[in-house]
Wavefront OBJ file of the C-alpha trace (Angstrom):
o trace
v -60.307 44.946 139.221
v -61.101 45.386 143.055
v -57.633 47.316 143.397
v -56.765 51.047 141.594
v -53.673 51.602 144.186
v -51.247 50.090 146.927
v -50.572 51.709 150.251
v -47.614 50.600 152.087
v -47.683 51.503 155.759
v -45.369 50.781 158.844
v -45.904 50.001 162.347
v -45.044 52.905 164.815
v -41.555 53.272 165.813
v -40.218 51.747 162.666
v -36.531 52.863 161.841
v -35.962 56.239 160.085
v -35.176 54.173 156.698
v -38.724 52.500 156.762
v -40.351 55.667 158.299
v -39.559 57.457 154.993
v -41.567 54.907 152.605
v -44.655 54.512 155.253
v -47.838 56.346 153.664
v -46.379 55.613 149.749
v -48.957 54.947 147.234
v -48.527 52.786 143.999
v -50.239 52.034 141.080
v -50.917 48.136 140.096
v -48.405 48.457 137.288
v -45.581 49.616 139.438
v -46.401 46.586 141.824
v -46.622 43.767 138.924
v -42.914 44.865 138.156
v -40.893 41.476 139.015
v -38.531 43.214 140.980
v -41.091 45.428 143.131
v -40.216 46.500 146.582
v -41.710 49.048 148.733
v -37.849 49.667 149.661
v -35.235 50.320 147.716
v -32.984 49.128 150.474
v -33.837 46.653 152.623
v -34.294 47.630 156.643
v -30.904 47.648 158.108
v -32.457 46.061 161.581
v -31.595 42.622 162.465
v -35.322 42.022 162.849
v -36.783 44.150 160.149
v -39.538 46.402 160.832
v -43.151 45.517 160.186
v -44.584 46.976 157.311
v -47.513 45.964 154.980
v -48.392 46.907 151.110
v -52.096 46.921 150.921
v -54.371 47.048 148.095
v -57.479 49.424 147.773
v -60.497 50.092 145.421
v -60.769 53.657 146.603
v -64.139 55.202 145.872
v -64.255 57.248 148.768
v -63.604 61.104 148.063
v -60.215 61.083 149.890
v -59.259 57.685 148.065
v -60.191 59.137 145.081
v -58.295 62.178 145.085
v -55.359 60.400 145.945
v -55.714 57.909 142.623
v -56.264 61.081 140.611
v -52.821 62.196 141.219
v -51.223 58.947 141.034
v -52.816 58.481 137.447
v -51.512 61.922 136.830
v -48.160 61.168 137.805
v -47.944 57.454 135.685
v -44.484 57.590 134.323
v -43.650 57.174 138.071
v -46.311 55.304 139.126
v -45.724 56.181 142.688
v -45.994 59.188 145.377
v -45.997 59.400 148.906
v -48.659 61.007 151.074
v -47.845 63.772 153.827
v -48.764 62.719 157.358
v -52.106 65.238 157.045
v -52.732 63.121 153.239
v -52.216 59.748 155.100
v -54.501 60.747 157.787
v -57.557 62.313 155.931
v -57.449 58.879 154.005
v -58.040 57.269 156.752
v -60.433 59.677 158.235
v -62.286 59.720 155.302
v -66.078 58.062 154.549
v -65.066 54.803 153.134
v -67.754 53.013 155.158
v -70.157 54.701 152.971
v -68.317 53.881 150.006
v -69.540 51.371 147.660
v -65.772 49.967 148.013
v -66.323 49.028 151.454
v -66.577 45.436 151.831
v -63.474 45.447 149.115
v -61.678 48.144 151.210
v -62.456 46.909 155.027
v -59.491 44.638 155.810
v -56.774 47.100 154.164
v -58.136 50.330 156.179
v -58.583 48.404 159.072
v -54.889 47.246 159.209
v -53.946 50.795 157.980
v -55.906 52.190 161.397
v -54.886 49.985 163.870
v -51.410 50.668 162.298
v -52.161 54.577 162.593
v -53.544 54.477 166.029
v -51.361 51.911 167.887
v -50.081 54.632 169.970
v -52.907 57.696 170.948
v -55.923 55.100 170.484
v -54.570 51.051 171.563
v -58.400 50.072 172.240
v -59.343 50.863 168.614
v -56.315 49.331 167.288
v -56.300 46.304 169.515
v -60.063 45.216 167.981
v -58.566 46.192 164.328
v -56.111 43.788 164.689
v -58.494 41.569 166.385
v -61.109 41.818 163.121
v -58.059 41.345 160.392
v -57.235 38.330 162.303
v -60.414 37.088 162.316
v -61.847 37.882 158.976
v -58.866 36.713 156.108
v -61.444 35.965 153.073
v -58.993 36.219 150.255
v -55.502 35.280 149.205
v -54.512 38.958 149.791
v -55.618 39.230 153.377
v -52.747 36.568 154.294
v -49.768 38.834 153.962
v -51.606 40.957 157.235
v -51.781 38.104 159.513
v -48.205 37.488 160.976
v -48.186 42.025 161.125
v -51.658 42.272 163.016
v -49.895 38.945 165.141
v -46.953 40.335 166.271
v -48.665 44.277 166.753
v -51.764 42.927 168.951
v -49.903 40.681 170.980
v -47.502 43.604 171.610
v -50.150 46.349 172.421
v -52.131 43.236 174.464
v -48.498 42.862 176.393
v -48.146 46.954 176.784
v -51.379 46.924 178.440
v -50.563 43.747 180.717
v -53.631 41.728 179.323
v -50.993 38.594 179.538
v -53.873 35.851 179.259
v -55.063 37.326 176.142
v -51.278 37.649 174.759
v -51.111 33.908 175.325
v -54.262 33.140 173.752
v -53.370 35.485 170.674
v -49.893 33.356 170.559
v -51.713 30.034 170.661
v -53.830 30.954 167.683
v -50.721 32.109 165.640
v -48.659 28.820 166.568
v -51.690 27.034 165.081
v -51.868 29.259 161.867
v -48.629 28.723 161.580
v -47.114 25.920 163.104
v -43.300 25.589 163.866
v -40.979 23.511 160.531
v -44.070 24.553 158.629
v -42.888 27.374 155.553
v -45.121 29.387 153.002
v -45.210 33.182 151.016
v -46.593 34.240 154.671
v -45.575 32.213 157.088
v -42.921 34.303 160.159
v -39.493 34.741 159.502
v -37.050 32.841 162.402
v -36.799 36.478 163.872
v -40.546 36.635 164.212
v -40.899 33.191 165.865
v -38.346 34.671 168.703
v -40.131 37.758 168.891
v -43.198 35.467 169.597
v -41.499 33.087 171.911
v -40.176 35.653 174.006
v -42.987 37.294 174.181
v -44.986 33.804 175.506
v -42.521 33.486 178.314
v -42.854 37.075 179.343
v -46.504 36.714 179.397
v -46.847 33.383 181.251
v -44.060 34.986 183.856
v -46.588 37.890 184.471
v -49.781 36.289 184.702
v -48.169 33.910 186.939
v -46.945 36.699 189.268
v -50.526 38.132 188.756
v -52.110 34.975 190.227
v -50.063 34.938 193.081
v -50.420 38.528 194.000
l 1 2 3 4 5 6 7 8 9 10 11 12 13 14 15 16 17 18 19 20 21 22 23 24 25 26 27 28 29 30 31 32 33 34 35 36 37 38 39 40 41 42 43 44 45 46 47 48 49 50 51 52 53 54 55 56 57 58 59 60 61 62 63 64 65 66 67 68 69 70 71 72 73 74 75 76 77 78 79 80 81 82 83 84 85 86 87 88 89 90 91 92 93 94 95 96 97 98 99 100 101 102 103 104 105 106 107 108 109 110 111 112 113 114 115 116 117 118 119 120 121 122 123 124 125 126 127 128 129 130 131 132 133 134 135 136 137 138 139 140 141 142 143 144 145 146 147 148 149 150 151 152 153 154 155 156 157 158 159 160 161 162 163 164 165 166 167 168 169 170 171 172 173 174 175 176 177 178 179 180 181 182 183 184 185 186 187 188 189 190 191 192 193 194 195 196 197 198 199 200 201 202 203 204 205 206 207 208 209
């Protein structure tokens, strides 16, 4: 199989209850459970935070270490990674790694999730490659995440024709009445809406200035 582990990650500023899960890595058995969720109680947020369960190969020497102890620790199945563990994942070679092409769209939704606050550039044009790139069933579950997180980093840095462009492309993905495993919740599909009004307010107001 091209997946040895899970990682669930969330988006910054996620509540304190989906804070403690983010960086929580599972083995495929755990996952194939019928009643598998990354939380044990759902987010208590009227729009529930963004988080994604992502599967990885792992040949890397970081991502190996980490499915070492996991295999150790089977009757559980599960552990979560300290901030530094999550981190020196990410930071380790996995380009080099003959998992690569299998690991690319996880770690790049991992980064861009890691790096939405000190590095926006680098996680704007992660998003921006997930989005572009979905080659498998298993890429689908990142699209409506890297949606909603690129159009909001795009909107933090006042790049409002590229928000609207970004929201164009997801209301053709996923067009409104239309339903599916990954299509946006109603919550999302404000989020979005608002979102298109804010930007076509600013870039208005840009125009005119």
């Amino acid at each position: 199989s091209s997946t040895r582990m899970y990682v669930y990650a969330v988006t910054k500023g996620a509540c304190q209850h989906c804070a403690a899960v983010h960086g929580r890595v599972y083995l495929p058995s755990v996952i194939a459970k019928p009643d598998f969720s990354p939380l044990e109680v759902p987010c208590p947020n009227p729009a529930p935070c963004i988080g994604v369960l992502v599967g990885l190969y792992g040949a890397w020497e970081e991502g190996r270490q980490v499915l070492d102890r996991l295999r150790v620790n089977h009757k559980k199945g599960y552990m979560t990674l300290s901030a530094a563990e999550f981190q020196a994942l990410l930071d380790g070679a996995w380009e080099r790694s003959i998992s690569a092409e299998t690991d690319r769209m996880s770690m790049y939704m991992l980064t861009a999730m890691q790096y939405e606050n000190s590095k926006q550039e680098l996680a704007i044009g992660h998003y921006g490659y997930v989005l572009k790139q979905p080659k498998e069933v298993r890429h689908l579950p990142l699209l409506v995440p890297a949606f909603l997180q690129i159009t909001q980093l795009l909107a933090t840095a006042k790049r409002w024709s590229e928000v609207e462009t970004h929201i164009d492309q997801f209301e053709s993905r996923f067009p409104n009445g239309g339903s599916g495993p990954y299509f946006p919740s109603y919550k999302q599909r404000e989020v979005m809406r608002t979102r298109r009004t804010e930007a076509l307010k600013n870039r208005l107001m840009q125009l005119s200035a």
